[in-house]
N, C-alpha and C positions, 0 to 999 in steps of 0.2 A: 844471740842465744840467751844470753842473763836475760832480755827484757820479755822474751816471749815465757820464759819460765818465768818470772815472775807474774806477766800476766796469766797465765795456766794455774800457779798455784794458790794465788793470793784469795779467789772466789771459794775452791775450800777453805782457806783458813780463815777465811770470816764467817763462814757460815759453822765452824766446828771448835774455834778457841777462842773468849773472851779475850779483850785486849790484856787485862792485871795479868793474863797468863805466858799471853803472849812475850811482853815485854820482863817477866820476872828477873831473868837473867841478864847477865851483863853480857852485850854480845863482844866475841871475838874480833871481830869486822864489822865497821859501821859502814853500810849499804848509801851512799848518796846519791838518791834519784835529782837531775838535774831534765827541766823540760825545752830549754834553748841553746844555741849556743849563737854564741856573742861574746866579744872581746871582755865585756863585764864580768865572765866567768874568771875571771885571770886570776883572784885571790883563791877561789878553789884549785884551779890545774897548781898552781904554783903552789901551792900549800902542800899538794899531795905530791911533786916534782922531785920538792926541791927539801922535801924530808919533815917538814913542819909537822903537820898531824903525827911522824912517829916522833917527833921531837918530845909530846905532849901525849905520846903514849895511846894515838889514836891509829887504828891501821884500818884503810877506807878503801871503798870500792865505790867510784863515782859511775854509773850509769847514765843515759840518754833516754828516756821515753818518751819523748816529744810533747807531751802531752799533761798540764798540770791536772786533770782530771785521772787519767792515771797514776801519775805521783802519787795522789791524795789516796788511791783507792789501796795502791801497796804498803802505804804508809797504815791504811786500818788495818792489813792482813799481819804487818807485826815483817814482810819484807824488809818493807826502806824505814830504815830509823831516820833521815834526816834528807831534808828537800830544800831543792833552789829553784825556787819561782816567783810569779809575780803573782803581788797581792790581790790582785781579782780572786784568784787561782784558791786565795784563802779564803776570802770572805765569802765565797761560794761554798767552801769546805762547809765552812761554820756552820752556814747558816740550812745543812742539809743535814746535819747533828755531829758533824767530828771535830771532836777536840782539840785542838792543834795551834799550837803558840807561835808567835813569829819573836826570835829572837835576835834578830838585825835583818836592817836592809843595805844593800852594798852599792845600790844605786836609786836616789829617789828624785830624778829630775828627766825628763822626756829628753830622750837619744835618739828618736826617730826622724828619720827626712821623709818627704813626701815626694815619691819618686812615679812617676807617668811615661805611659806611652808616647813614643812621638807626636803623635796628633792633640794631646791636653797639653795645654801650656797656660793654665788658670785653675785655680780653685771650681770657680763657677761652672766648667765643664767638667765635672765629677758629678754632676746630676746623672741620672741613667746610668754611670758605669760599675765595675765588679772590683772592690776593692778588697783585696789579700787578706787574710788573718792567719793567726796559730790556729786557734779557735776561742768561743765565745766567753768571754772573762780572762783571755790569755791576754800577756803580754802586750802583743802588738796589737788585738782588740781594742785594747785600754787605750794605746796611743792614737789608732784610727781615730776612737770615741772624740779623743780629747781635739783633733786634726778637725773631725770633723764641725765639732763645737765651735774652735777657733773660725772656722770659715762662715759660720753662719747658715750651714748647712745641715738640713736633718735628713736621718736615712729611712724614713716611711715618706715623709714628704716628697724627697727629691729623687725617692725612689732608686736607693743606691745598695746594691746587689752586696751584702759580704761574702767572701766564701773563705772556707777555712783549707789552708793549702799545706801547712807544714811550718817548720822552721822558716829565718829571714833567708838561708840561704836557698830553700826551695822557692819562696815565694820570689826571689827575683829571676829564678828560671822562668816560673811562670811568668812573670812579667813578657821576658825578653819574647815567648814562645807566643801571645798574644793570649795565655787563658785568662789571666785579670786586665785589669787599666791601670789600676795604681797598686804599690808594696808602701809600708811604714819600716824602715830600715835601716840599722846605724850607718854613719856615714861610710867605714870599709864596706859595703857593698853598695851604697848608693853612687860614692865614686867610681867604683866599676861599669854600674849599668848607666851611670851618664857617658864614660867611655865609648857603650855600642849605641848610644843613639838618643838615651833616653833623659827626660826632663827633670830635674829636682826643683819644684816648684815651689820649695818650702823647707829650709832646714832648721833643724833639731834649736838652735837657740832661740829661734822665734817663738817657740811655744815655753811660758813661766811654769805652766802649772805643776804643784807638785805631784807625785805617784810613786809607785814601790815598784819599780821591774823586775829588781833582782833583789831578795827576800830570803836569807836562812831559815827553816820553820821546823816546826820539831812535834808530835804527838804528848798532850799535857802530860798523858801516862809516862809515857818513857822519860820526859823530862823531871818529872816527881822522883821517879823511881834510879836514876841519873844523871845526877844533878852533875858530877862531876865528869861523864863523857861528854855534856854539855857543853860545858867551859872551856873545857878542852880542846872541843874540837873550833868553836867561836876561835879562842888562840890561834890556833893554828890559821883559822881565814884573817885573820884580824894581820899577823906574822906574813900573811900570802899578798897584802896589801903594800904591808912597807916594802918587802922583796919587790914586786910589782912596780913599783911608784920612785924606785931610787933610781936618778939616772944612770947609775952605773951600772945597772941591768938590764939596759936597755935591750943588745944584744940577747940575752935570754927571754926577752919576753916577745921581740921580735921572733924568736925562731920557733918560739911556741906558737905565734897565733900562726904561723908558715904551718904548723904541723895541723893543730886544731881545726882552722878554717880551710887551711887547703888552696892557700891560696902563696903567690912571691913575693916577694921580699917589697917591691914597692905597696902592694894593698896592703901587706903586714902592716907597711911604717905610716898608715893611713888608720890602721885598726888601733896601732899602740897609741895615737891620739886620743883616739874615741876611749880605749879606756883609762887614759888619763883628764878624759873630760867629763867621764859620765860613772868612775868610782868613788864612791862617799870614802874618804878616808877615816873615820870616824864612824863605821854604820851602825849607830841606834836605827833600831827598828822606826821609823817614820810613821806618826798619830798622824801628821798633816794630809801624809801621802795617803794613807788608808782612809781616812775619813772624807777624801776626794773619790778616791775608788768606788766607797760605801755610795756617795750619792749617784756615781755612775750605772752601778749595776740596781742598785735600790728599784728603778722604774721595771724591772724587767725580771724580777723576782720576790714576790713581795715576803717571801720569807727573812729577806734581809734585812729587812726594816726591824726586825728584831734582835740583829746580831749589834751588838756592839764593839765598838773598835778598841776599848777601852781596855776589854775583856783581853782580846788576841792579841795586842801588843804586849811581850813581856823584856822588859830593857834591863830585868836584875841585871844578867850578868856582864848587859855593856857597861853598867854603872862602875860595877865592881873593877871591870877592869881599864877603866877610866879613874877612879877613886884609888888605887892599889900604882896608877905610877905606870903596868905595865903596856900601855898605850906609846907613852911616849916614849918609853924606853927601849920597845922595838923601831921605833920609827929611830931614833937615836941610832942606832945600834947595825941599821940599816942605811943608814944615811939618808930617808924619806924626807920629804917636806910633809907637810898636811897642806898646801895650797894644789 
């Protein structure tokens, strides 16, 4: 119900209230559109769980819209003050004129397996077939892109179908049901559908390059005019990391991704891997990752070519609270490693 009202309201309110208007006020609840879910989300659920954001005097309303192209769009209506996506997700914003700062990434290294039907069991037979997406500039977009680059493989040339399916967990239904050939998938699901049958032709460490899948991002406006729900709320994901990441929590974060993903206690203890392999404990916002992105979508929009990544990365307030001590003082405090 939140997400359809938001989609319903947000086209009046761009069309009827300037953003300075929008955003004047300090809002009561900060709205968090998130567009995946994946064990990487862990510093958000747990932030919001386990009391962090009211610790820091943030009280939040995290949503699902599947969609970073919606995000973006609630995010101009003055909706969502604050979004978790991946950087395509932005630099598409950008470069279609909304202003929108990325103030960490929580994960900037490729998490996806290459998971096939029974019948592929090669790279080279992904010619001709229908490979999964969120959709185009999402997420798992980015990592097809980067899967498909690694193999040598182009998708005009080799004539390779995308279609855009949903989240990683719908896209391996569709696997299983035969609508695609291959999903890009963290390993908690890609270990499942090797389970009923199916092939992982290619896992997540084999590909170096860097990316931003999971991305804080925030409207310039609100952040100008908020500097300090900002920081706040960065704390609290930053506090949702070390909670996250101490083995002594293990248990809790096991029974959270049981609840989130939906899935038992063995996929869980396969998910809590993945997000201890694939969360930046440390998340500055990622130039490396973005400007990999940038050359990604660059061919297929040439508006982009004018965005710079220079602009959208804003790392003040990971500095500050990297410089100020209080990094390591929750990970201390915590019992966290950073490895």
């Amino acid at each position: 119900m939140r997400y359809l009202k938001i989609v319903i309201v947000l086209t009046f309110s761009i069309i009827h209230f300037p953003l300075s208007i929008v955003y004047a006020a300090a809002p009561t609840r900060l709205v968090i559109g998130y567009a995946s879910t994946t064990p990487r989300l862990m510093p958000l659920w747990m932030a919001r769980e386990q009391g962090f954001f009211a610790k820091y005097g943030i009280e939040s309303e995290p949503v699902l819209l599947r969609s970073g192209a919606t995000l973006v769009t609630g995010m101009a209506s003055g909706d969502i003050q604050i979004g978790r996506t991946a950087g395509a997700a932005v630099i598409s914003a950008v470069a279609a004129g909304h202003d929108i700062k990325m103030l960490a990434t929580f994960s900037s290294r490729n998490s996806y397996d290459v998971v096939t039907r029974p019948n592929i069991k090669r790279a080279e037979d992904l010619r001709g077939k229908k490979l999964a997406i969120n959709s185009i500039g999402g997420g798992t977009w980015i990592g097809a892109m980067l899967w498909v680059e690694h193999f040598g493989l182009d998708v005009q040339r080799d004539n390779i179908l995308l279609q855009s399916i949903g989240d990683q967990g719908t896209q391996s239904q569709a696997l299983e049901s035969g609508t695609v050939d291959c999903v890009f998938v963290d390993s908690v699901y890609s270990k499942v559908l090797k389970q009923k049958g199916m092939n992982i032709i290619a896992e997540s460490h084999e590909l170096k390059q860097p990316l931003v899948s999971q991305s804080t991002i925030m409207p310039n406006t609100f952040l100008r005019q908020h500097p300090e729900l900002a920081e706040n709320y960065v704390r609290g994901e930053v506090e949702g990391i070390a909670f996250a990441t101490a083995p002594k929590n293990k248990p809790a974060v096991i029974k959270m991704l049981m609840r989130r993903l939906r899935v038992d206690a063995n996929t869980a203890e396969e998910g809590y891997g993945d997000m201890l392999r694939g969360v930046d404990r440390k998340p500055f916002a990622s130039m490396e990752g973005m400007r990999n992105l940038h050359r990604l979508l660059r061919p297929g929009n040439p508006k982009i070519a004018n965005v710079k990544v220079e602009d959208v990365v804003d790392n003040r307030i990971m500095r500050k609270l990297e410089e100020s001590g209080f990094i390591d003082k929750i990970f201390a405090l915590h019992g966290a490693s950073f490895k």
